[in-house]
N, C-alpha and C positions, 0 to 999 in steps of 0.2 A: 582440597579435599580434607574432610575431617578425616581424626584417626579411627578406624573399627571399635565399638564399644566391646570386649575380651571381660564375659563373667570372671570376678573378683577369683572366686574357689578355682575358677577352673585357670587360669595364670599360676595361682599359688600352686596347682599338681602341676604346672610346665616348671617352675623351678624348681620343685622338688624332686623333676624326674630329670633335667637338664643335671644335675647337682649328684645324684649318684651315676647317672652315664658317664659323666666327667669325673669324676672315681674312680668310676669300673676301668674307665679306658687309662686312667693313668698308672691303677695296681697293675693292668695287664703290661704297660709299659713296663712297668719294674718287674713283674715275672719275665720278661723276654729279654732282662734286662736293656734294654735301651734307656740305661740312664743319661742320657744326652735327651731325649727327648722328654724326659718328663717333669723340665721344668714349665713350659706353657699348662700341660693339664693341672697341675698342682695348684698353681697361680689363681688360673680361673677356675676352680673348685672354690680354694676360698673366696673369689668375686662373686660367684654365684650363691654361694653361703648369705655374703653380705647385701644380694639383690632380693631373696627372698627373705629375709628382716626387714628391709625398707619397703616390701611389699607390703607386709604383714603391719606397720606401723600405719598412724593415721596422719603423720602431717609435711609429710614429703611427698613430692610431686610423682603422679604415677611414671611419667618416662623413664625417669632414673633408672630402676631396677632392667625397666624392656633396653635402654639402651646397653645397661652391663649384660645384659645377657645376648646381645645382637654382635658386640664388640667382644666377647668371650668366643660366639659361633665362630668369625670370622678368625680369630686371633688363634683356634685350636688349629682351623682347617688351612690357614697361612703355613701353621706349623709342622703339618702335615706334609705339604707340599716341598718344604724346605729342608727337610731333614729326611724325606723317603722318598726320594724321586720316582718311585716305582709303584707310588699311591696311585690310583685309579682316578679321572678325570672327572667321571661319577658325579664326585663328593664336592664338587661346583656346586650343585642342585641346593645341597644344605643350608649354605648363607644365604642362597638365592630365596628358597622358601622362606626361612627366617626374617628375612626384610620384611615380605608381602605379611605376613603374619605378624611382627612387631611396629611395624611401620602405616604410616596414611601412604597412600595410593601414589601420590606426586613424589614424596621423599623415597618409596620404595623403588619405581621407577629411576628414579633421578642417581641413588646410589648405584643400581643393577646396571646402569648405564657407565658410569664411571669406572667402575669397579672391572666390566668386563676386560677392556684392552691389559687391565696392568696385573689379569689372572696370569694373560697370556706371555707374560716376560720372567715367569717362573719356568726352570727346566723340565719339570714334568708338567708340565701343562704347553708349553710350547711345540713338544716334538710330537702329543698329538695329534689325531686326523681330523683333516677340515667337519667331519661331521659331528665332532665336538663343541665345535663353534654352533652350528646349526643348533643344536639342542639346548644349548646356553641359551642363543635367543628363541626357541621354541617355547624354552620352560619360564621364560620371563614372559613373553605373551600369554601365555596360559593361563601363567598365578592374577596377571595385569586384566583381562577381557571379565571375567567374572564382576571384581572388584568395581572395573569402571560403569559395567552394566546396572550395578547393585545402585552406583550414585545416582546413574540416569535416571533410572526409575523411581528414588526418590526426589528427584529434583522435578520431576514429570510429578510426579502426588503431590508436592508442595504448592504446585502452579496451577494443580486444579484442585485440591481439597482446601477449604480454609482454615480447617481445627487444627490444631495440634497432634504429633503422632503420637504421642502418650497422655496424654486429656482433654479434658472438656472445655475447653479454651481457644483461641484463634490464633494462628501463626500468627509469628512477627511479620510479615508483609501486610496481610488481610489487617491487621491489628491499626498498624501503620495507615492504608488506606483508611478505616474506619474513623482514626484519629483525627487524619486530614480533612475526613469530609464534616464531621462534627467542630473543628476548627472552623471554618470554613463557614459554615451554619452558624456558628456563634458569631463569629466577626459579622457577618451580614445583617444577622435579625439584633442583633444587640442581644445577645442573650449571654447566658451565665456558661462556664464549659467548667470543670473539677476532673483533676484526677490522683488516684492513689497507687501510690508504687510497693507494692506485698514481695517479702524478700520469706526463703524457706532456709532457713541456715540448718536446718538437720538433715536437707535432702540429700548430699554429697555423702557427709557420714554416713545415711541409712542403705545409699547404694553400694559403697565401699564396707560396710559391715554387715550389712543382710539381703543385698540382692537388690534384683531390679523388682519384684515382688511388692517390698516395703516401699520402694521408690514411689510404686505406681498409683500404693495405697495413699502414700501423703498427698500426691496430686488431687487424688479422687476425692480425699475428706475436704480438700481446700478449694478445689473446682464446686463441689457441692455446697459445700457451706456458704459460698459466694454466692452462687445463682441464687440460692434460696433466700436469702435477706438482701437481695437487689432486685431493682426496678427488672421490668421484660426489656428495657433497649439501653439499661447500661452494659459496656462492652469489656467481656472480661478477657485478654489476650497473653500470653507467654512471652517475655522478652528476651528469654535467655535458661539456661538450665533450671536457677533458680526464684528468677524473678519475674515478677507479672507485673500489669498495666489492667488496671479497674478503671474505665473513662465514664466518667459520669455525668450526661449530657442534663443541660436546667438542674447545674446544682453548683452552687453558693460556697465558698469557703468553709463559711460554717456547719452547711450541708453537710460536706466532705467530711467535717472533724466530726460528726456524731456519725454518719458512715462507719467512720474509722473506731468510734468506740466503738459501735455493733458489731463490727466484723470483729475487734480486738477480743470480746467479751468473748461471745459466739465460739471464733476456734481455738480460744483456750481451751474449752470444756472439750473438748476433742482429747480424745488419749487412744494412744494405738501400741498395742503390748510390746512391741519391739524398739518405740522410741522414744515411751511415756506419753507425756504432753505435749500438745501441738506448738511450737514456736512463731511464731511470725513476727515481724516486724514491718510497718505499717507506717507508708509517711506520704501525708499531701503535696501535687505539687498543682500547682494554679496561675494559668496561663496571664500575663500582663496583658494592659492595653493594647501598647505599640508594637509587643513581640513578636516576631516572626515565627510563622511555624519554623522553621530548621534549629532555631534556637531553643526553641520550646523544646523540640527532641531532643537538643545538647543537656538543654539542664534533666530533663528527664533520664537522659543514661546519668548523667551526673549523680543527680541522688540515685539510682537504683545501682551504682556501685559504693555510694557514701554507706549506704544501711548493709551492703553487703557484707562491706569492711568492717561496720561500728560493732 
């Protein structure tokens, strides 16, 4: 299972508000004085200070921050249980949400699972009553059934839609098929087959700095501008967040490389207010003689992470 896509701004208001909760609750520690416990809130105040800076930056891996702050949830309500035995069983619920929330479907499962038995070998959590247990697993099925229904039903659209869930393009399957049978069609009739592998190197930043909005608009200038200067049965498909597959059936190498200046030309002039000029980068790949299709797919992801990286 993939992870849940969590709006940019709306992560940054959960560490902001994660970050004075864990404040509030550790000044209240020190008005009640329990200074014995107020070394875990302290700690993860400033962890969660330093999760939502790595949020807020652009070249660090989104997990980081969700994992400090999944490992902060757990590491307060640990501490909770260890130093107030008289804490309410309740406050289970918290990490448990937290996973389903921070976490993909399988790892959240997978922790809620683990996690449960060794709640249970803390002293306030052990001497409660069995219907504690019951509601631990009640409340992980709950957070779990939504989540798994949410994949089925895409995995169900993907199997019978062929486009792509955010443009005008064809899943990676459909794509794939299409590939294969224009492979296929070439090798037999002795014909020409071209394709071009189009990488968007701003679309990560423009989702991570302005929403999925901008995202959807780069797709739409780039899905257009394609159809519009390509044949009706070249096949334009998604391969991946950022990169696409243009298959250009009866077309030549050289074909391909004035394609590629068209299209190069073409979505320069493209400018979208939020991320200036259109970027792309653009690079032929052209199936050999004797090559196999599964090869031809290898070098194909090949270059479409070579241009991803250059």
């Amino acid at each position: 299972m993939t992870q849940q896509r969590i709006p940019r701004r709306l992560m940054a208001q959960a560490y902001g508000s994660s970050i004075v909760l864990m404040a509030s609750y550790a000044l209240w520690l020190y008005a009640m004085g329990e200074y014995r416990d107020l070394l875990i809130p302290t700690f993860t105040t400033l962890l969660l200070i330093s999760a939502l800076l790595m949020h807020m930056g652009q070249k660090l891996a989104a997990y980081l921050p969700r994992m400090i702050l999944l490992c902060s949830v757990y590491a307060v309500v640990l501490g909770a249980f260890y130093y107030q035995p008289q804490v309410s069983p309740i406050w289970l619920g918290l990490p448990v949400i937290a996973a389903f929330l921070l976490l993909p479907l399988s790892a959240a499962i997978t922790i809620n699972i683990i996690a449960g038995p060794l709640w249970w070998l803390l002293p306030a959590v052990a001497n409660s009553s069995p219907s504690n247990v019951v509601g631990y697993v009640t409340l992980t099925l709950l957070l779990a059934l939504p989540r798994w229904e949410h994949a089925r039903r895409q995995a169900l659209l993907r199997a019978t839609d062929p486009n792509d869930s955010d443009c005008n393009a064809y899943h990676i399957d459909t794509l794939k098929e299409r590939l294969h049978s224009e492979y296929q069609r070439a090798e037999m009739l002795n014909k020409q087959l071209a394709l071009l592998v189009l990488h968007l190197p701003q679309l990560d930043m423009a989702e991570e700095q302005f929403g999925q909005r901008t995202k959807t608009a780069l797709l739409a200038v780039l899905c257009s501008e394609v159809h519009s200067r390509c044949r009706d049965h070249d096949v334009l498909g998604r391969t991946s967040n950022a990169t696409f597959w243009l298959v250009l059936p009866d077309t030549s190498e050289s074909g391909a490389l004035l394609v590629r200046e068209r299209l190069q030309r073409a979505l320069s002039r493209c400018v979208l207010v939020e991320t200036g000029q259109l970027e792309v980068r653009i690079a032929a790949c052209i199936p050999a003689r004797v090559e196999s299709f599964e090869r031809y797919l290898s070098r194909l992801e090949a270059r479409g992470a070579a241009i991803a990286h250059a």
